[in-house]
C-alpha positions in Angstrom: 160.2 -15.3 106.3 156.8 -15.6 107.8 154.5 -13.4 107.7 153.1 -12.3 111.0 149.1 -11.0 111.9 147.5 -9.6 115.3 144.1 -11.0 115.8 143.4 -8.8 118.2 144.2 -8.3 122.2 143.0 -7.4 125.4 143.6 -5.5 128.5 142.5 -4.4 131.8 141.5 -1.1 133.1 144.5 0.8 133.8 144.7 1.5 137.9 146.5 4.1 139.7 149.3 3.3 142.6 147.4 1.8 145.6 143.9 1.8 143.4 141.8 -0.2 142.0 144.4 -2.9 141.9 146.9 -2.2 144.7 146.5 -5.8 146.2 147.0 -7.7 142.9 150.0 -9.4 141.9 151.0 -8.4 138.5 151.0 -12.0 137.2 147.2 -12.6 138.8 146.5 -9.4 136.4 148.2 -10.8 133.4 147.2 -14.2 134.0 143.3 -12.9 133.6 143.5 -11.7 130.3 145.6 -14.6 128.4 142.8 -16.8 130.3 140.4 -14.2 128.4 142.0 -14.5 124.9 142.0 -18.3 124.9 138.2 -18.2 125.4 137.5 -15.2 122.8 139.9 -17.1 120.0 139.4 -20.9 120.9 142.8 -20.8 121.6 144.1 -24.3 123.6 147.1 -22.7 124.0 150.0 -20.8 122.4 153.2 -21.6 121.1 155.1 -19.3 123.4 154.2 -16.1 125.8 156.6 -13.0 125.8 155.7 -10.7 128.5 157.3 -7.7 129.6 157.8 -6.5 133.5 159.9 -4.0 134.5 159.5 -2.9 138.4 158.3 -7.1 139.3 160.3 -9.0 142.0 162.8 -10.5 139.5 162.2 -13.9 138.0 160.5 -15.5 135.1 157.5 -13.5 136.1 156.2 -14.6 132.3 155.8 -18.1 133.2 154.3 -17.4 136.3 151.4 -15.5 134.4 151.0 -18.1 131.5 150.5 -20.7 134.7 148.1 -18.4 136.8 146.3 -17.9 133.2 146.0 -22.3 132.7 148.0 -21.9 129.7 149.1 -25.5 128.8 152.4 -26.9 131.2 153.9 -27.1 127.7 153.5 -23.7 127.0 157.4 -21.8 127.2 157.2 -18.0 128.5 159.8 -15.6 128.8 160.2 -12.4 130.3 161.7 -9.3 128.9 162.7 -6.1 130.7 163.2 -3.2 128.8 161.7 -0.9 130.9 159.1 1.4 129.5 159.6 -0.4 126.1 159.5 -4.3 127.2 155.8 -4.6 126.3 156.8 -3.3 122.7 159.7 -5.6 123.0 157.5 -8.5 123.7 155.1 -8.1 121.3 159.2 -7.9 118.3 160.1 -10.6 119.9 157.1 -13.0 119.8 156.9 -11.8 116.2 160.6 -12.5 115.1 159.6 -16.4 116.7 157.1 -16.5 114.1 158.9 -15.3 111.3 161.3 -17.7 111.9 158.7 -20.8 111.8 159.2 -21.0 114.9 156.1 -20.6 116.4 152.6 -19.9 114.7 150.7 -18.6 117.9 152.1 -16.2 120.3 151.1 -13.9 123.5 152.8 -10.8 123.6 152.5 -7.8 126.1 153.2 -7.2 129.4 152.2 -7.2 132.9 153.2 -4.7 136.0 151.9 -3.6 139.9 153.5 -0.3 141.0 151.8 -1.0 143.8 153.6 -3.9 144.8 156.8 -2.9 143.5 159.3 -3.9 145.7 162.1 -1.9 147.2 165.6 -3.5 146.6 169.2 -2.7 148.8 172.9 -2.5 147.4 174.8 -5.0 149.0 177.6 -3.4 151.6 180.2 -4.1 148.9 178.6 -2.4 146.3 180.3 1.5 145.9 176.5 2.3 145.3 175.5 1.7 148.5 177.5 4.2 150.1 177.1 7.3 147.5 173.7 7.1 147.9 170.4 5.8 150.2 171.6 2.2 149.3 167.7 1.1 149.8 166.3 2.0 145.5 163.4 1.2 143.4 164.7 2.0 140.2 167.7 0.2 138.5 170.9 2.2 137.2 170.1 2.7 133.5 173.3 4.9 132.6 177.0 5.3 133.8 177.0 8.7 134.7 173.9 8.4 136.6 171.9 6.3 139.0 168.9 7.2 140.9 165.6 6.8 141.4 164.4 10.3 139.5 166.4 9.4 136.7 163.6 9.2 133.9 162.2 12.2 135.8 165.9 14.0 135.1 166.0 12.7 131.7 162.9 14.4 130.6 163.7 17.5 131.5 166.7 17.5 129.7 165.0 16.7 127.1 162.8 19.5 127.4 165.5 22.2 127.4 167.6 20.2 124.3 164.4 20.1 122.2 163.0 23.8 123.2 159.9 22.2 124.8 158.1 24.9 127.0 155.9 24.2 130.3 152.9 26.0 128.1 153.5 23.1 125.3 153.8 20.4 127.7 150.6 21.5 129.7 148.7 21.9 126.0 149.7 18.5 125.3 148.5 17.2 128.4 145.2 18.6 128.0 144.7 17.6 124.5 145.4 13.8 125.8 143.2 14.1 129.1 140.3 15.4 126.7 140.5 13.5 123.9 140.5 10.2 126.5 137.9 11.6 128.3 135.7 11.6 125.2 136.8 7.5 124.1 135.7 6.7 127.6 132.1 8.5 127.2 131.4 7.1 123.9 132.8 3.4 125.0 135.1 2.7 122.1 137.7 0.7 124.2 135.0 -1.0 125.8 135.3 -4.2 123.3 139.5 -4.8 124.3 139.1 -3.9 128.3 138.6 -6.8 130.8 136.9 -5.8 133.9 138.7 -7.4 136.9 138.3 -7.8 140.5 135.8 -4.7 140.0 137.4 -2.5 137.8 134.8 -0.4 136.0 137.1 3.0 134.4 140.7 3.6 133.7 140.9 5.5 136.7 143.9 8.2 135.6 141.4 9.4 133.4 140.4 12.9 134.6 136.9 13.9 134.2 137.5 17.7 134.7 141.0 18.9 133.5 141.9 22.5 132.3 144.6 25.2 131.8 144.2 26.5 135.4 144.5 23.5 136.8 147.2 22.7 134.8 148.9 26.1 135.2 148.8 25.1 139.4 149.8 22.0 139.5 153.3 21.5 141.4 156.9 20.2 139.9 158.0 17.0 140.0 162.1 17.8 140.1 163.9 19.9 141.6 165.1 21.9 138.5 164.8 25.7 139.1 163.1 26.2 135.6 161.8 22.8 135.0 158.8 22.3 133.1 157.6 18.8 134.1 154.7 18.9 136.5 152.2 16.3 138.2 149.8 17.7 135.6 152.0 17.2 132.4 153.8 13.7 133.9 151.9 10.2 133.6 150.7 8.6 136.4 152.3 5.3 138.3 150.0 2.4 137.5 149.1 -1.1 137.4 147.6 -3.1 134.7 148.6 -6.3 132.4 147.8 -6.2 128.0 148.0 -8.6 125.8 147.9 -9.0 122.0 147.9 -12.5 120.3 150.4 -12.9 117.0 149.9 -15.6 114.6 151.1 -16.7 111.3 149.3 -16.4 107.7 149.2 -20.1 107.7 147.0 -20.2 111.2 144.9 -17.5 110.6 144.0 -18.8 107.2 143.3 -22.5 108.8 141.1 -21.0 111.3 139.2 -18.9 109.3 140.3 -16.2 111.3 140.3 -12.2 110.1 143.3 -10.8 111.6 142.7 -6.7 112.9 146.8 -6.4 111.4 149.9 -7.4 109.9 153.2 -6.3 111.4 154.8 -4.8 108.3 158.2 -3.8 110.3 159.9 -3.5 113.6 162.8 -1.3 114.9 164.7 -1.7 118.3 167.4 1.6 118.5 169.6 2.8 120.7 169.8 6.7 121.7 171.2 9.4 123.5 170.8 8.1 126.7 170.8 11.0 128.6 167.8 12.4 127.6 165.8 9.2 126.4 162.1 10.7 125.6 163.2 11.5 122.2 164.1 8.5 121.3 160.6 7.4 120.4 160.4 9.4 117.1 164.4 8.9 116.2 163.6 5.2 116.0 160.0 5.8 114.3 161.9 8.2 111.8 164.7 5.3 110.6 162.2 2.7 110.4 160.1 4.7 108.3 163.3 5.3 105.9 164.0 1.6 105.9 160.4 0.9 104.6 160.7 3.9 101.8 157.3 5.2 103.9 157.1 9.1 105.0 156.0 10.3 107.8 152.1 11.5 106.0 151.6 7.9 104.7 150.9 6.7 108.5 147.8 7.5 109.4 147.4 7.2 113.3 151.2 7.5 115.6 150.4 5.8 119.0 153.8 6.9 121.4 153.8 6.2 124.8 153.9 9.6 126.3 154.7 9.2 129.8 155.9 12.7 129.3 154.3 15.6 127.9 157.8 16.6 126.5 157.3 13.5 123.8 154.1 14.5 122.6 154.9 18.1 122.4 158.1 17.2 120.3 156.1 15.6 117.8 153.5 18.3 117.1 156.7 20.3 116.8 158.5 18.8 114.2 155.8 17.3 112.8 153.0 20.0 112.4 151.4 18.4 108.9 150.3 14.7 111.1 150.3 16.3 114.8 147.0 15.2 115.1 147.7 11.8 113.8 149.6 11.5 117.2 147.4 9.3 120.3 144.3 10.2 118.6 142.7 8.6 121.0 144.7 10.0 124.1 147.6 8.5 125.5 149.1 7.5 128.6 148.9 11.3 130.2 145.4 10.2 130.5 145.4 6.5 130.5 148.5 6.2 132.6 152.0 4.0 132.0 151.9 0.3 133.6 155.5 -0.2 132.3 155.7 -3.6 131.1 152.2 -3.5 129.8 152.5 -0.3 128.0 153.3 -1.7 124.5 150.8 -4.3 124.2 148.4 -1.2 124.9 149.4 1.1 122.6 149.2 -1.8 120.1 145.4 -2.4 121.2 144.4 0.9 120.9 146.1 1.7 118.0 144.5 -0.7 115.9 141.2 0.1 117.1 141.9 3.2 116.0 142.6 1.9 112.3 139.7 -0.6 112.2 137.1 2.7 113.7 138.5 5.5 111.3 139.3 3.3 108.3 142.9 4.0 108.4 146.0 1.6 106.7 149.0 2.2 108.3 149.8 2.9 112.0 153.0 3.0 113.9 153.4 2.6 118.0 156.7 3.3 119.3 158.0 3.5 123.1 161.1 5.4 124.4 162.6 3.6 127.4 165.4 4.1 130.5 168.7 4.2 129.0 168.1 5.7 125.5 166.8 2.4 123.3 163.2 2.9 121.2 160.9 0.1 120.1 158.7 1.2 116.7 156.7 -0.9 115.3 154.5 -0.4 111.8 151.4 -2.2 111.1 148.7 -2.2 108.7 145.0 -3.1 108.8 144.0 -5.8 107.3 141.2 -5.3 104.6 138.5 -7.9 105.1 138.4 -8.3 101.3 141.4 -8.6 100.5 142.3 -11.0 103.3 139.8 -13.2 101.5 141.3 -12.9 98.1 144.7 -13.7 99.3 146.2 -17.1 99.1 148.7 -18.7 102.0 150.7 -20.3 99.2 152.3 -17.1 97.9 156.0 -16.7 98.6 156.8 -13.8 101.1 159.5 -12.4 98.5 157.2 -12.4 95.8 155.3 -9.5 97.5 156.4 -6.1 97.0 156.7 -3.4 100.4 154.3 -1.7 101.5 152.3 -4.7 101.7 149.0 -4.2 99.6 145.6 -4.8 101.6 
């Protein structure tokens, strides 16, 4: 098998519903930034694009992108929903390609415009359309259950099964806001962002945040002891990431330093009723399939769309809590869907190459109970020089040394 690399990626500020970006088709986005990362690699064209979408109007949305971005006619894309995951999924997918032989270069991550998510209607011969408002915006993800609230219902279950208090969730959700707040000041995203069509901040990002506002800031169900709030709950958003994958063989041609090397991948499936805890379930086996423990990983990115994730972690994790979105996560940044893994990824391994870490691990729970994890490790500029192409993937022992 292959071995695969990141270069590197890129991705745009992150824009609230019917913001910054709320005329902008998703694939205009997306399209911008794999322009972008042919001109910072020298980069004709890849192999293949993977890009998630979630809430898009349905089609190969993918290829639409790699042709608004002037990738080459003969440049295959496919699109992946997994909901909150497909960006992760994109970015195991475009990886497994390479593995293979497949491909050597590939663009992975995900584009998505809550703003111009459109609304969709049963058909009158669909049972749903009568049980319900048969106009909808979100799919069903689970047989006992379909509506609109239903990741919003999910998380709260998930609350109560895993003893999560509103205190812990609002805690969390300051911790993220803050710690954001202070990558933003001292402009260490600045290098992966793409400023489009006058973009200039991520703008869920909240410059003032505390416990009191926090403490008054109004439920989001309709649960009579609920915890999740507009405060503690991501934000809807629109924005388009993108990493690029390539093989030893390529990077080493091109004389190339790749940022990481994708050391494993895990796609699981989990309750499905409450799928927020998902995320660390599928972290937890693939960490016992690589023999690694949970204190040899030195920075966790998980998209926390809900407080109840992050606050779950520093629970049962207390000895790496504050390994966990070191640099904030999307309470502060915000959740474009689609484009959520390829995000993570970016920041994560900025967050390696800044605080000299070796192994990270992102990992996104999505609808429906299934997990993407995914564990890298930085690539050491020395050693990457010191290592031939030529040696046989199964003559290297796990974890990878570099």
């Amino acid at each position: 098998m292959n071995r695969v690399y990141i270069l590197g990626g890129l991705r745009t500020h992150i824009g609230v519903r019917n913001g910054i970006f709320k005329r902008v088709r998703p694939e205009v986005l997306g399209g911008q930034i794999v322009k972008a990362l042919c001109e910072k690699y020298e980069i004709k064209g890849p192999d293949a694009l993977f890009c998630g979408n979630a809430v898009g109007p349905g089609g190969n949305i993918g290829r639409l992108l790699a042709l608004e971005g002037k990738l080459p006619e003969r440049t295959p894309a496919l699109t992946i929903d997994l909901q909150c995951a497909s960006g992760l999924a994109a970015i195991h997918m475009g990886a497994l390609s390479i593995m293979t032989g497949e491909n050597d270069v590939v663009f992975a991550g995900g584009a998505e415009s809550a703003s111009l998510q459109p609304r969709r209607i049963y058909p009158e011969n669909d049972e749903r359309a009568h049980e319900r408002n048969p106009e909808f915006t979100a799919a069903q993800f689970i047989p006992e259950e379909f509506s609109d609230d239903a990741m919003l219902l999910g998380a709260e279950r998930a609350a109560k099964e895993a003893h999560i208090t509103r205190e812990m969730a609002d805690d969390a959700a300051l911790l993220s806001q803050n710690r954001a707040k202070k990558v933003e000041e001292a402009g260490l995203l600045n290098s992966v962002i793409l400023p489009l069509y006058g973009s200039r901040r991520d703008e869920a990002i909240r410059k003032r945040m505390s416990k009191k506002l926090l403490a008054r800031a109004p439920g989001v169900t309709d649960f009579t002891d609920g915890i999740l709030t507009a405060g503690n709950t991501c934000t809807i958003n629109d924005g388009a990431a993108f990493v690029v994958l390539v093989s030893e063989k390529w990077a080493k041609r091109h004389g190339i330093l790749p940022s990481a090397e994708i050391l494993g991948m895990k796609m699981m499936g989990s309750d499905p009723l409450v799928p927020p805890l998902s995320a660390d379930r599928a972290v937890s086996a693939l960490l016992s399939e690589k023999g690694l423990f949970y204190k040899d990983i030195d920075a966790f990115e998980y998209n926390e769309a809900f407080a109840v994730i992050s606050a779950d972690f520093r629970k049962n994790h207390p000895d790496v809590a504050e390994r966990l979105n070191r640099w904030g996560g999307a309470l502060a940044y915000g959740h474009p869907y689609g484009a959520s893994g390829a995000e993570i990824m970016i920041h994560l391994m900025a967050i390696l190459s800044h605080e000299d870490g070796r192994y990270g691990m992102a990992s996104i729970p999505a609808a429906g109970g299934v997990a993407e994890a995914i564990l890298v490790s930085h690539v050491d500029e020395n050693a990457w020089k010191g290592r031939s192409i030529f040696r046989a993937a199964a003559e290297i022992p796990f974890p990878v040394e570099v």
